[in-house]
MOPAC internal coordinates of N, CA, C and O (Angstrom, degrees):
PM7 1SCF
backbone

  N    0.0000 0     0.00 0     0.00 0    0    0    0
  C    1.4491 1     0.00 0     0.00 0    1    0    0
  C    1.5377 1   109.22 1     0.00 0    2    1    0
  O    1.2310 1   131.29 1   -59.89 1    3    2    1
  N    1.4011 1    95.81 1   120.11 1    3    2    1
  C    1.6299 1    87.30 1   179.74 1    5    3    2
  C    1.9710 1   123.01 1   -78.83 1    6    5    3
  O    1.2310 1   126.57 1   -37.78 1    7    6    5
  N    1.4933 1   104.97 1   142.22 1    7    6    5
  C    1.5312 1    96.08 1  -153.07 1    9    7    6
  C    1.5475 1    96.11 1   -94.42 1   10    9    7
  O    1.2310 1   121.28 1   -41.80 1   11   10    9
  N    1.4699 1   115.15 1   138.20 1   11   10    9
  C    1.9721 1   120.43 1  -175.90 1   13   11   10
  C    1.0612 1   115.78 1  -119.94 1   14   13   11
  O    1.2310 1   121.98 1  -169.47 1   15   14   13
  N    2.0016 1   113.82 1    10.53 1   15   14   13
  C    1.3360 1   128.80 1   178.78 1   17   15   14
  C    1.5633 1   107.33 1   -91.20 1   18   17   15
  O    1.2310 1   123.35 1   -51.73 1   19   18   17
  N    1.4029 1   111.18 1   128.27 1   19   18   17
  C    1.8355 1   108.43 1  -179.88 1   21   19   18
  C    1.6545 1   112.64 1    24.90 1   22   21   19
  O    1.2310 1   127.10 1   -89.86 1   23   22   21
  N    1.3515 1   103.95 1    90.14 1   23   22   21
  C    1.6940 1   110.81 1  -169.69 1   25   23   22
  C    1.6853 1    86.73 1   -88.19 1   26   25   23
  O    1.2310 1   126.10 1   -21.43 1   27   26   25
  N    1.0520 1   105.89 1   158.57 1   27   26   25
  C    1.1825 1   129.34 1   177.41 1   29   27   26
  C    1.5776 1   121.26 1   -60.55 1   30   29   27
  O    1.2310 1   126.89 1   141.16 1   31   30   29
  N    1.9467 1   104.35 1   -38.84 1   31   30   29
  C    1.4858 1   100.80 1   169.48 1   33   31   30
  C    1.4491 1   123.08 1   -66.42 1   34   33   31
  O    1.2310 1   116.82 1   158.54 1   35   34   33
  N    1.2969 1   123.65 1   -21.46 1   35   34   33
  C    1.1512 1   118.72 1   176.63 1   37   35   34
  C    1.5595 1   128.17 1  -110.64 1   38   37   35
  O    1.2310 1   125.55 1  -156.43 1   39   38   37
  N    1.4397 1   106.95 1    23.57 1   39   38   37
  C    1.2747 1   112.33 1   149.64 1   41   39   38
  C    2.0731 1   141.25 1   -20.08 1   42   41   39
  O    1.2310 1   142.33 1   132.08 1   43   42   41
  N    1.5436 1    74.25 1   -47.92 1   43   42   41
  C    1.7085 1    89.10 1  -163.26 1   45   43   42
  C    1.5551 1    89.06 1   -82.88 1   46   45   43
  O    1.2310 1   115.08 1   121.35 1   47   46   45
  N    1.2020 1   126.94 1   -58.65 1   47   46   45
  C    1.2461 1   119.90 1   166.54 1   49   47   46
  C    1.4111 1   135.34 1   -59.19 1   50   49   47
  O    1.2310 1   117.87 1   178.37 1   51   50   49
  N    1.0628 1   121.66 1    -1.63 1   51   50   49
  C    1.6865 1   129.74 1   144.46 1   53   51   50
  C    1.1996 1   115.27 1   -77.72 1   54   53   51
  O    1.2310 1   113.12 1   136.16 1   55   54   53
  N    1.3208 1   130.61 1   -43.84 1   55   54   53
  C    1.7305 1   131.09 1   160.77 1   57   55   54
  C    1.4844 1   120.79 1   -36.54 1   58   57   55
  O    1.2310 1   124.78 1   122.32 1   59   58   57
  N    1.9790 1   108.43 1   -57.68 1   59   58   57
  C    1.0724 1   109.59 1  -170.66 1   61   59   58
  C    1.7984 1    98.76 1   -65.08 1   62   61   59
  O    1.2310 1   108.91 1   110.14 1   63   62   61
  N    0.8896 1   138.37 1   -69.86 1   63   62   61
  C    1.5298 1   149.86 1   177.58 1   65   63   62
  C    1.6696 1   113.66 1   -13.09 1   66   65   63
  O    1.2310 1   127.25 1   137.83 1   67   66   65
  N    1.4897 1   103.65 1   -42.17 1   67   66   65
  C    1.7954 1   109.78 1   175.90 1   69   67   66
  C    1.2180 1    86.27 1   -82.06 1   70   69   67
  O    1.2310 1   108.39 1   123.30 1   71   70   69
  N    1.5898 1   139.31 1   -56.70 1   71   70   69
  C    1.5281 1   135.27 1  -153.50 1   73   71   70
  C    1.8312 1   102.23 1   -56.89 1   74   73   71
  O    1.2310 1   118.97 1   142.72 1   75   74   73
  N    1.3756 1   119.57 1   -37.28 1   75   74   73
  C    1.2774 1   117.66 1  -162.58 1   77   75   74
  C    1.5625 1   107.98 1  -140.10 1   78   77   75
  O    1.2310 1   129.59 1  -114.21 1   79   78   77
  N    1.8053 1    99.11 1    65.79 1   79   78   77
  C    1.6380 1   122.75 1   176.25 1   81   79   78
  C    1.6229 1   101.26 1   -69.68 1   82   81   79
  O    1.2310 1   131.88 1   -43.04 1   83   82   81
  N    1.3057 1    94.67 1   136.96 1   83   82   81
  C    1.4919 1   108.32 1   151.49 1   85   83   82
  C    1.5463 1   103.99 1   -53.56 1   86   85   83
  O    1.2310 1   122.26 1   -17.92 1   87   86   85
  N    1.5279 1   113.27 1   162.08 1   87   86   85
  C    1.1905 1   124.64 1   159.73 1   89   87   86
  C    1.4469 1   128.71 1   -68.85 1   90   89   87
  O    1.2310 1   123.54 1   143.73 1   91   90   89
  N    1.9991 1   110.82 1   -36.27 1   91   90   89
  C    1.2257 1    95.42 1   148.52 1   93   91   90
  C    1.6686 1   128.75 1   -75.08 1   94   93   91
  O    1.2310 1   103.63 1   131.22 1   95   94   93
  N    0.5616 1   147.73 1   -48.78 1   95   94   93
  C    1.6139 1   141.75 1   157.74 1   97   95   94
  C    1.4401 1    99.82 1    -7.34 1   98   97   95
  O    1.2310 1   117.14 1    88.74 1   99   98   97
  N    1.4350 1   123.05 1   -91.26 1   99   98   97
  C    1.4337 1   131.25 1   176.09 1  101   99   98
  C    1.7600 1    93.93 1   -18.97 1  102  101   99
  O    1.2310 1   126.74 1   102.32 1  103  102  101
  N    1.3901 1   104.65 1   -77.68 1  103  102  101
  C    2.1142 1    83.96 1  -171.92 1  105  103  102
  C    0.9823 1   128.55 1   -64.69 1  106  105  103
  O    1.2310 1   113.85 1   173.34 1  107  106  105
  N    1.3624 1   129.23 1    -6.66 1  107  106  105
  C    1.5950 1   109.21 1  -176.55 1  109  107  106
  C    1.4863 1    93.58 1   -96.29 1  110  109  107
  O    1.2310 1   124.03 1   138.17 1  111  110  109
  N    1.4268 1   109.87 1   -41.83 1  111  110  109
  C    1.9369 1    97.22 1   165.08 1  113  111  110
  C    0.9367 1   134.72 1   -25.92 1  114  113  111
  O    1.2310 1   119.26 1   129.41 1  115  114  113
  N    1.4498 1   119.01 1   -50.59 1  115  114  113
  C    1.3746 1   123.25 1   176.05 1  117  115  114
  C    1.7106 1   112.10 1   -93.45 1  118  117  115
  O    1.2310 1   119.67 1  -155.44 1  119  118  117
  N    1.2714 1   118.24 1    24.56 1  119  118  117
  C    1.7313 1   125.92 1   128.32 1  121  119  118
  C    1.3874 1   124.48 1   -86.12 1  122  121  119
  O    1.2310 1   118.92 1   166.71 1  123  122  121
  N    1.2498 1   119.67 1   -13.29 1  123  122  121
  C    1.6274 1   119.31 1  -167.95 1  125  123  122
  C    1.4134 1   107.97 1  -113.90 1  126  125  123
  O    1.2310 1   118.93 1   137.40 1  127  126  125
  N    1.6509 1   119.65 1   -42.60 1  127  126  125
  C    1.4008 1   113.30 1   176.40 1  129  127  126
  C    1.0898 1   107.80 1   -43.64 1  130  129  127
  O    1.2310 1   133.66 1   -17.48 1  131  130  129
  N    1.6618 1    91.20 1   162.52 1  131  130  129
  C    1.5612 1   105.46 1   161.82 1  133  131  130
  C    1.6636 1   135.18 1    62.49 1  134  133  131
  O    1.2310 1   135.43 1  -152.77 1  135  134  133
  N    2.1463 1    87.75 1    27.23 1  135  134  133
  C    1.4960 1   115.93 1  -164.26 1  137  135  134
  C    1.8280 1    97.74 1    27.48 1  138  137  135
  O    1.2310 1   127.46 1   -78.22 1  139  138  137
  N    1.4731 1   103.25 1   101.78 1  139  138  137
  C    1.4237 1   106.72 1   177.26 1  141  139  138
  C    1.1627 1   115.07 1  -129.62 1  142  141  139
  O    1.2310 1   118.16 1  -179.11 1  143  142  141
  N    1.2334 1   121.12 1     0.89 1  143  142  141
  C    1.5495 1   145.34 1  -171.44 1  145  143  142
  C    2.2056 1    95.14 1  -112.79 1  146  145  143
  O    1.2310 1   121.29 1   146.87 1  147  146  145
  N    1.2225 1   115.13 1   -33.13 1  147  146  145
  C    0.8475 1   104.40 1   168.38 1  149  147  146
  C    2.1328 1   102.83 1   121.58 1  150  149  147
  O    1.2310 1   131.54 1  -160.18 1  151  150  149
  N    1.4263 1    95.34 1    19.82 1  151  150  149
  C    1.5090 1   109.37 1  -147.54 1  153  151  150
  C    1.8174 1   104.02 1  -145.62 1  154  153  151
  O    1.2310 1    99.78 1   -62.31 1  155  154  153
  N    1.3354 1   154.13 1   117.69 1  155  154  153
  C    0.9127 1   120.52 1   160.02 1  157  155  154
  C    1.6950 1   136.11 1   -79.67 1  158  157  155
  O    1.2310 1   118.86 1   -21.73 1  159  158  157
  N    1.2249 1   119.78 1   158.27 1  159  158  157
  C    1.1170 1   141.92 1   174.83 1  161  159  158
  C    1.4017 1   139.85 1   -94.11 1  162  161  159
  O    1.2310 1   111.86 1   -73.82 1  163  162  161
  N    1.3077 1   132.95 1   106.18 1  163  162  161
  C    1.2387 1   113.74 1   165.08 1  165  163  162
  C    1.8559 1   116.38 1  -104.21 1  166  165  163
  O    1.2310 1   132.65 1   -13.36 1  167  166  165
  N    1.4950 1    93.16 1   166.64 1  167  166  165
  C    1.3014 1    87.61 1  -174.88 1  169  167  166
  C    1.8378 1   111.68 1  -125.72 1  170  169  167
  O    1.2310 1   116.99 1   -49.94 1  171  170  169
  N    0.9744 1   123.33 1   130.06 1  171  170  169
  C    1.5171 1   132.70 1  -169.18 1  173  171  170
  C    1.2704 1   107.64 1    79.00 1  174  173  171
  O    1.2310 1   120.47 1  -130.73 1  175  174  173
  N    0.8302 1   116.72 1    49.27 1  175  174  173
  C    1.6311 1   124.40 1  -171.70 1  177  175  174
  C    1.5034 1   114.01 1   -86.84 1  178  177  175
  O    1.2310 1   121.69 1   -62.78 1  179  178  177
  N    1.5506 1   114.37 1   117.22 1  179  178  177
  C    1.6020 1   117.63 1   171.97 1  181  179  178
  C    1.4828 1   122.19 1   -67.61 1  182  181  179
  O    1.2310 1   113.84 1   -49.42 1  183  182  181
  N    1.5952 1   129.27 1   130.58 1  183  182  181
  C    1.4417 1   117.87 1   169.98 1  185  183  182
  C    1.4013 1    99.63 1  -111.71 1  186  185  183
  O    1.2310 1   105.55 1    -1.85 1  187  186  185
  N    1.3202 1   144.39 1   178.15 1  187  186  185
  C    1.0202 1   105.38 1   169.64 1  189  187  186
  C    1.4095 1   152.52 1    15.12 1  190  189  187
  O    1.2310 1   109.91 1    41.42 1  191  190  189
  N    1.3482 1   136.55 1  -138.58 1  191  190  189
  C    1.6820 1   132.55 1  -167.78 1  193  191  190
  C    2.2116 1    82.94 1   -90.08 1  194  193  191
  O    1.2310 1   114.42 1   176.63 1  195  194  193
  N    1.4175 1   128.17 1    -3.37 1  195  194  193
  C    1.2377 1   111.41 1  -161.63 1  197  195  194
  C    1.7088 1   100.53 1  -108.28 1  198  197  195
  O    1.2310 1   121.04 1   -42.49 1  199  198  197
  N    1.5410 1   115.62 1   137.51 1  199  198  197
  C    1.3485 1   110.70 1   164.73 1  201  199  198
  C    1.5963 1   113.35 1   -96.75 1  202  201  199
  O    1.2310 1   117.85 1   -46.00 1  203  202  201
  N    1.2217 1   121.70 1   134.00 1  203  202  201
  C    1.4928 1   142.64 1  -171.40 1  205  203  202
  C    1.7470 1    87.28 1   -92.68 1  206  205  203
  O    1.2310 1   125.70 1   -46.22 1  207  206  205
  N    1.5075 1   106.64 1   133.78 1  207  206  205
  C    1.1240 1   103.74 1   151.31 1  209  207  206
  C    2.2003 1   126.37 1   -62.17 1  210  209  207
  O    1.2310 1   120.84 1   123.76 1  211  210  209
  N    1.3178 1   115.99 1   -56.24 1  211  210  209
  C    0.6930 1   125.16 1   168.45 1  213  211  210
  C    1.7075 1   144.39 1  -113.87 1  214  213  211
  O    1.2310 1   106.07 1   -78.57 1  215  214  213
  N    1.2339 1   143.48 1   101.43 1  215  214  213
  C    1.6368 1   124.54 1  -135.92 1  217  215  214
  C    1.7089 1    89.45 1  -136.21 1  218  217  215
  O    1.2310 1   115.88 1   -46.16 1  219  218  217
  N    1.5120 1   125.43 1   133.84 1  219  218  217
  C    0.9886 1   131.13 1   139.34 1  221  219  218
  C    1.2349 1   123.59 1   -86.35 1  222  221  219
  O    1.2310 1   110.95 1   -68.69 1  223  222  221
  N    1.5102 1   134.63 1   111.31 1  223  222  221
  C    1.0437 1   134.91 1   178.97 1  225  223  222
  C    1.4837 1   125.98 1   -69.35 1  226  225  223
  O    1.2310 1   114.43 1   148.99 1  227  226  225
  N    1.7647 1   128.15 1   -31.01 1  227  226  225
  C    1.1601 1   124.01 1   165.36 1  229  227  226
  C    1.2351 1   122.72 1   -76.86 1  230  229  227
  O    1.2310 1   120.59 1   171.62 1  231  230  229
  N    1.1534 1   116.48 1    -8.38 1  231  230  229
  C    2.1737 1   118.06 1   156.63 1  233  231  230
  C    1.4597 1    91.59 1   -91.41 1  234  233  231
  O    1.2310 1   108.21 1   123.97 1  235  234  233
  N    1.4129 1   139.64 1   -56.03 1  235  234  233
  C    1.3315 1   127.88 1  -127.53 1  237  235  234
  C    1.2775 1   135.87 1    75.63 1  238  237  235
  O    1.2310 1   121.52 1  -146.60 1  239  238  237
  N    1.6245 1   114.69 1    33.40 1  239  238  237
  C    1.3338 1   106.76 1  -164.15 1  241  239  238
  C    1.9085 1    92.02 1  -124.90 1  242  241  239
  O    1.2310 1   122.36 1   -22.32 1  243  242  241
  N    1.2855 1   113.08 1   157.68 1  243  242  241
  C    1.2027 1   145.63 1   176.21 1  245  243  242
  C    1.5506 1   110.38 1   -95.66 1  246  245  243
  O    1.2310 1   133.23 1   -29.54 1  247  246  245
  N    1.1987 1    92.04 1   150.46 1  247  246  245
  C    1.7155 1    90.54 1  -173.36 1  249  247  246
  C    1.5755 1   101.69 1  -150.18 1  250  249  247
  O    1.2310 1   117.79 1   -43.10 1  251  250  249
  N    1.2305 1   121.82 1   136.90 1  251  250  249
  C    1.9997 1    96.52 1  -150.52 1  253  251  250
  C    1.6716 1    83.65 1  -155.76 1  254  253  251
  O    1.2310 1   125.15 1   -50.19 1  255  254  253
  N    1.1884 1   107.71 1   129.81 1  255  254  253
  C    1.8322 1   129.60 1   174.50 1  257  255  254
  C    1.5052 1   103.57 1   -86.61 1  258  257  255
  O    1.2310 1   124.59 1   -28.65 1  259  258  257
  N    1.2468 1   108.79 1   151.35 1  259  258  257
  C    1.3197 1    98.23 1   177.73 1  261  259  258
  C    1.5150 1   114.51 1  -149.83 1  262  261  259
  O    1.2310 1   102.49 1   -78.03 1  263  262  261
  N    1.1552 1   149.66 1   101.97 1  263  262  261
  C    1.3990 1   167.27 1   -60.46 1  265  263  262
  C    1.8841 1    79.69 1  -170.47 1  266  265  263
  O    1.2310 1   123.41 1   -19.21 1  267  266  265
  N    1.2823 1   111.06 1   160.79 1  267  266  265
  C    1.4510 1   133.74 1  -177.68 1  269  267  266
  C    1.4807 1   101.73 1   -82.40 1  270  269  267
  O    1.2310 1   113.86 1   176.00 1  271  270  269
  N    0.9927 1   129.22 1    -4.00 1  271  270  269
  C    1.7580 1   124.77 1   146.23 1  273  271  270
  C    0.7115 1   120.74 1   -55.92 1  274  273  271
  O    1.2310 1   111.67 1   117.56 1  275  274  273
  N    1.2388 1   133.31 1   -62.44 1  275  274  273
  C    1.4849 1   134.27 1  -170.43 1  277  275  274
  C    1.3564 1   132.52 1   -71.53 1  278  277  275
  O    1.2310 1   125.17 1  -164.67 1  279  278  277
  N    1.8300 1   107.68 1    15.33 1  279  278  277
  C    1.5648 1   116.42 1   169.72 1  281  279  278
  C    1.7722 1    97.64 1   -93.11 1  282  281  279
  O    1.2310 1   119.42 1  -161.62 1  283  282  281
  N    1.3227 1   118.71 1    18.38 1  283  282  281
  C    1.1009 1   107.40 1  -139.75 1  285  283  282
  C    1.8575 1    64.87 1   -96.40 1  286  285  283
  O    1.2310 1   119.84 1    -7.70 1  287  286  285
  N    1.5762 1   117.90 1   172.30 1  287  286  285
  C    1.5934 1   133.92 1   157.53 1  289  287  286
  C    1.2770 1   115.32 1   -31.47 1  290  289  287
  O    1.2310 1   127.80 1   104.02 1  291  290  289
  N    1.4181 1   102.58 1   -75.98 1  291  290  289
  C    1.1975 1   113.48 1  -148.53 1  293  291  290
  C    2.3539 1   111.49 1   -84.04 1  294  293  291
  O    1.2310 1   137.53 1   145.87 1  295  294  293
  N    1.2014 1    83.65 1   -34.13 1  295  294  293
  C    1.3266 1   113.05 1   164.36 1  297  295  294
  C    1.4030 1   106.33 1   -46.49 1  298  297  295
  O    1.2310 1   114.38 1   108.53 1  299  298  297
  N    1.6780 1   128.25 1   -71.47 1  299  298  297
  C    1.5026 1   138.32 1   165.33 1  301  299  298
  C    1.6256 1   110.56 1   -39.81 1  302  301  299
  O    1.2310 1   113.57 1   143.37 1  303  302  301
  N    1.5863 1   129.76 1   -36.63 1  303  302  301
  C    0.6472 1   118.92 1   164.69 1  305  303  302
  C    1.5220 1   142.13 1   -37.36 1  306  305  303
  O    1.2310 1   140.24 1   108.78 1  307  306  305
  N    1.7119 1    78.33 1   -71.22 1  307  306  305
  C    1.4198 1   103.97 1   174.66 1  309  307  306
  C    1.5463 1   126.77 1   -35.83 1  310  309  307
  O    1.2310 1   131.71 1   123.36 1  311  310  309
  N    1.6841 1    95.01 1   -56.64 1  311  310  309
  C    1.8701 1   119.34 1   178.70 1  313  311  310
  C    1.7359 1    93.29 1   -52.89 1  314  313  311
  O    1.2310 1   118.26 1   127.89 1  315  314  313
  N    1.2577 1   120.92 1   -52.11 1  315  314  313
  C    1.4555 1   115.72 1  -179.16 1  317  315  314
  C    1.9187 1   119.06 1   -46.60 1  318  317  315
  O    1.2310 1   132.82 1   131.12 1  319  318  317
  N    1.6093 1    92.83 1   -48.88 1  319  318  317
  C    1.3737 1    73.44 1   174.11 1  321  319  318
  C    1.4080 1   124.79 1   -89.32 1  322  321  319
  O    1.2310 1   122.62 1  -179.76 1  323  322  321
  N    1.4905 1   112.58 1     0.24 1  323  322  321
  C    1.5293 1   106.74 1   174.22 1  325  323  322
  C    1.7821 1   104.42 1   -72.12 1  326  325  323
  O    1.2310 1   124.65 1   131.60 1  327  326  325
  N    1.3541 1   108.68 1   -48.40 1  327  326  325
  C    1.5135 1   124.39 1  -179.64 1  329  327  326
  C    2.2102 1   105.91 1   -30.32 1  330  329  327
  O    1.2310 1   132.48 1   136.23 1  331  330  329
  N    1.4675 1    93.51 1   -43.77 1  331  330  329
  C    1.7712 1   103.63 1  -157.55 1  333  331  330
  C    1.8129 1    80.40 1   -86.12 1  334  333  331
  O    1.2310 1   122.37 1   147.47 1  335  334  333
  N    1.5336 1   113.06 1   -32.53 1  335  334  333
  C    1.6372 1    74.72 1  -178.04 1  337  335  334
  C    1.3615 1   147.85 1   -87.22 1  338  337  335
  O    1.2310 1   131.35 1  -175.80 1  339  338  337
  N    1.6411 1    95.69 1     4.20 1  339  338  337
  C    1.2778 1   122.37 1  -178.68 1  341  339  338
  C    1.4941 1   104.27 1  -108.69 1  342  341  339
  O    1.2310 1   115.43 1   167.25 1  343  342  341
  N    1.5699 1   126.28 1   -12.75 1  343  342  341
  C    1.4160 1   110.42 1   130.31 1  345  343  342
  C    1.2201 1   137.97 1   -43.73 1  346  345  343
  O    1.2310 1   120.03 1   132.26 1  347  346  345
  N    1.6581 1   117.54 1   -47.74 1  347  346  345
  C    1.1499 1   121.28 1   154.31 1  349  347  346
  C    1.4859 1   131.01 1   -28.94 1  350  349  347
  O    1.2310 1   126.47 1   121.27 1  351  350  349
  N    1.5602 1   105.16 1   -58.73 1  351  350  349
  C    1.5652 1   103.60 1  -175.96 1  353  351  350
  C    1.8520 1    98.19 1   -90.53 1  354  353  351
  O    1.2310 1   118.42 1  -156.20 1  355  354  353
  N    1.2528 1   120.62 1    23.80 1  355  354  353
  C    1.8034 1    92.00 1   151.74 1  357  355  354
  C    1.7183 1    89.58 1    94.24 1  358  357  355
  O    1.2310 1   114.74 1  -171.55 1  359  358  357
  N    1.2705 1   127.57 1     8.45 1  359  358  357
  C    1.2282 1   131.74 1   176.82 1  361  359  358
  C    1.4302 1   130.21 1  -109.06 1  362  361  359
  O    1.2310 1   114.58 1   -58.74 1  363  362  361
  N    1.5759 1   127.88 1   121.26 1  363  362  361
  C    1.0464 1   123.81 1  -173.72 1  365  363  362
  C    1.3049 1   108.97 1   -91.17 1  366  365  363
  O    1.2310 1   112.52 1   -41.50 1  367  366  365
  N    1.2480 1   131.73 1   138.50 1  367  366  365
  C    1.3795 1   138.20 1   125.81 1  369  367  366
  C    1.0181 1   148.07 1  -103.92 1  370  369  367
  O    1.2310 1   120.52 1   -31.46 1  371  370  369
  N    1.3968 1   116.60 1   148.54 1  371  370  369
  C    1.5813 1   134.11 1  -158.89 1  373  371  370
  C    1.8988 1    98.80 1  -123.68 1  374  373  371
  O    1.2310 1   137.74 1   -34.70 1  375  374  373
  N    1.2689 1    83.22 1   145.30 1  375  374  373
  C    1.8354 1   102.46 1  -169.91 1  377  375  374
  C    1.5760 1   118.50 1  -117.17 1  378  377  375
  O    1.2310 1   118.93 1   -76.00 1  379  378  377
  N    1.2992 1   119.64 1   104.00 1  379  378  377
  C    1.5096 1   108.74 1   171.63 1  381  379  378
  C    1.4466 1   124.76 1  -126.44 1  382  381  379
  O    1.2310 1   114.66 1   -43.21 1  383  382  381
  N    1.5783 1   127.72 1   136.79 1  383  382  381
  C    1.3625 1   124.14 1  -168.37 1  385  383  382
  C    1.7219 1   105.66 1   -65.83 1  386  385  383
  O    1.2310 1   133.84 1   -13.46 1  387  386  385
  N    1.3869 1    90.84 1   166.54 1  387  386  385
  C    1.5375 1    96.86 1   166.95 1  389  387  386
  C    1.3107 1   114.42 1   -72.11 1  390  389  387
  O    1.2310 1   107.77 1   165.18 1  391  390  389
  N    1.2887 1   140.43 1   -14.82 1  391  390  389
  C    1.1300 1   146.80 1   173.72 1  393  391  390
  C    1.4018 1   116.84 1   -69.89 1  394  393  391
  O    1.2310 1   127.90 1   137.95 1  395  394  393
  N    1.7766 1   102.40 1   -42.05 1  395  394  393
  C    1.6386 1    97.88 1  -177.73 1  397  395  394
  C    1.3246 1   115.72 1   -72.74 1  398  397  395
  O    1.2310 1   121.48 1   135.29 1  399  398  397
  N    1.3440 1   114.78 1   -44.71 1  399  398  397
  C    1.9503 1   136.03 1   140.05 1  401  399  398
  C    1.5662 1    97.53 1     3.41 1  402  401  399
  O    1.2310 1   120.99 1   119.64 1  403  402  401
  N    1.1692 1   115.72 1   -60.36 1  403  402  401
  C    1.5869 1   109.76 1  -143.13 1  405  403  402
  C    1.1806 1   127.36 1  -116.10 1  406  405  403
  O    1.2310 1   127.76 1   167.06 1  407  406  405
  N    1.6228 1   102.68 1   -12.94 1  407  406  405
  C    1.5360 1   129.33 1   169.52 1  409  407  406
  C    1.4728 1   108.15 1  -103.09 1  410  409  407
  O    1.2310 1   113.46 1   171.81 1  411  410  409
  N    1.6914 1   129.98 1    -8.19 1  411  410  409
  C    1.0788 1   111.64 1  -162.95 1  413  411  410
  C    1.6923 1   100.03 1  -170.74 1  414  413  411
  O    1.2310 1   116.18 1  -135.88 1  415  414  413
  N    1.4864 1   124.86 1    44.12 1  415  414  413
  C    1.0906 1   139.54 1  -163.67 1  417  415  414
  C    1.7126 1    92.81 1   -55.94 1  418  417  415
  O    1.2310 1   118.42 1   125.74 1  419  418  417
  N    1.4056 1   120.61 1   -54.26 1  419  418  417
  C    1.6390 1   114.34 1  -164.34 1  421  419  418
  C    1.4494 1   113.05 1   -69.19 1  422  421  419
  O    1.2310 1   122.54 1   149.72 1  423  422  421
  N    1.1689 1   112.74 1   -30.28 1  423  422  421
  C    1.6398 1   120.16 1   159.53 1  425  423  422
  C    1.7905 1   115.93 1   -44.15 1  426  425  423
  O    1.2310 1   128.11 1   125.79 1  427  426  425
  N    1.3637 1   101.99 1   -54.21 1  427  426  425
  C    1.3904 1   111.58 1   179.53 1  429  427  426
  C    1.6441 1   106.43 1   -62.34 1  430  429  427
  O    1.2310 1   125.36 1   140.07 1  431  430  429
  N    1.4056 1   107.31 1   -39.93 1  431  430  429
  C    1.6437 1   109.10 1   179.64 1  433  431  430
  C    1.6049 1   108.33 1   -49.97 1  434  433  431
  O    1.2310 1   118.89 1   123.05 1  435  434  433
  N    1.1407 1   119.72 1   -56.95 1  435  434  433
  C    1.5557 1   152.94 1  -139.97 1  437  435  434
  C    1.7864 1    81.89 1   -73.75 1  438  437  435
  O    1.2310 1   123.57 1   115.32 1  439  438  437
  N    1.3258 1   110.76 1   -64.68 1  439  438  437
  C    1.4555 1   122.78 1  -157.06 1  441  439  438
  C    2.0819 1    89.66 1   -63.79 1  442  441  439
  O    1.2310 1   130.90 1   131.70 1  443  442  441
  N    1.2260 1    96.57 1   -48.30 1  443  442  441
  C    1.7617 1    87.40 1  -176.92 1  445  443  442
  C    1.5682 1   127.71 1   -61.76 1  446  445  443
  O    1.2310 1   135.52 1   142.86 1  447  446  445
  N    2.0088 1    87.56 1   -37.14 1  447  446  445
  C    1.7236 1    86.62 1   159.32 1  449  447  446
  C    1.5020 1   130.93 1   -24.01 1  450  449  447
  O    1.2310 1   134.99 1   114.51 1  451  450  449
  N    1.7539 1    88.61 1   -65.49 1  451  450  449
  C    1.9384 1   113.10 1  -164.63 1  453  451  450
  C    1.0454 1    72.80 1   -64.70 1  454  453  451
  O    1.2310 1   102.25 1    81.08 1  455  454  453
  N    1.5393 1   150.08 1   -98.92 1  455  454  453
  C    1.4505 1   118.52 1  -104.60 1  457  455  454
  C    2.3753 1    93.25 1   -77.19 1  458  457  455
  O    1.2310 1   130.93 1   154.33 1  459  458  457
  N    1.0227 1    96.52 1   -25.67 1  459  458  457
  C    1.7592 1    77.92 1   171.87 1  461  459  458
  C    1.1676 1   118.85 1   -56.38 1  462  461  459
  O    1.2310 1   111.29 1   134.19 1  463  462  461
  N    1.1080 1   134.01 1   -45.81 1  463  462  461
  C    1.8184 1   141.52 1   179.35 1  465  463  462
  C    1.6731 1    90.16 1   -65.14 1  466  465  463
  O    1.2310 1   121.11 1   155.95 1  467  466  465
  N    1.2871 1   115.49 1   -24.05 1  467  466  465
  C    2.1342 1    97.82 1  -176.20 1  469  467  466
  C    1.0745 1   102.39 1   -89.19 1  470  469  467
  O    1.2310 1   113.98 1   149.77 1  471  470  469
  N    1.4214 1   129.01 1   -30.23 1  471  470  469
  C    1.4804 1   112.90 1   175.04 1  473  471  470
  C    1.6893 1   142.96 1   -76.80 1  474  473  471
  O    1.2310 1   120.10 1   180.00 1  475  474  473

């Protein structure tokens, strides 16, 4: 079985990614480490060729920050087809701006709760 969990080529680039967190990243991290939601967490996590900012593996859900790039066209695109391929593998993801991150971190908690209790 070929394995699409943290592949080995992209190691170094999962390192650099924790080494040089956004600030939101840094806070909602430190809501999720350390199964604190009740769930574990990883963070920079490879699925395939794509790194997830955030992935619970016993729901399967994705949890993904999203920076003022990504209103951009082509950018939305992209997230679309990462979104369908982790539909593919049985994976949900959930999307939040850096704005909601930063004005409203317990909101973001709250919203990740529900979808853990939905899955």
């Amino acid at each position: 079985m070929k394995t699409i969990h943290n592949i080995k080529k992209l190691l170094f680039r999962r390192k650099d990614l924790r080494n040089n967190s956004t600030s939101e990243e840094i806070l909602l991290w430190l809501k999720l480490k350390n199964s604190l939601l009740g769930f574990k967490f990883r963070r920079q996590h490879s699925i395939g060729g794509y790194i997830v900012d955030f992935y619970c593996p016993s729901k399967k859900l994705v949890v993904e920050i999203d920076g003022k790039e990504h209103s951009k066209k082509e950018n939305k695109e992209y997230d679309k087809i990462r979104t369908d391929y982790f539909a593919g593998l049985d994976i949900k993801v959930i999307r939040f701006s850096n704005l909601e991150i930063a004005t409203g971190t317990q909101k973001v908690v709250e919203k990740i709760k529900s979808e853990l209790t939905t899955l």
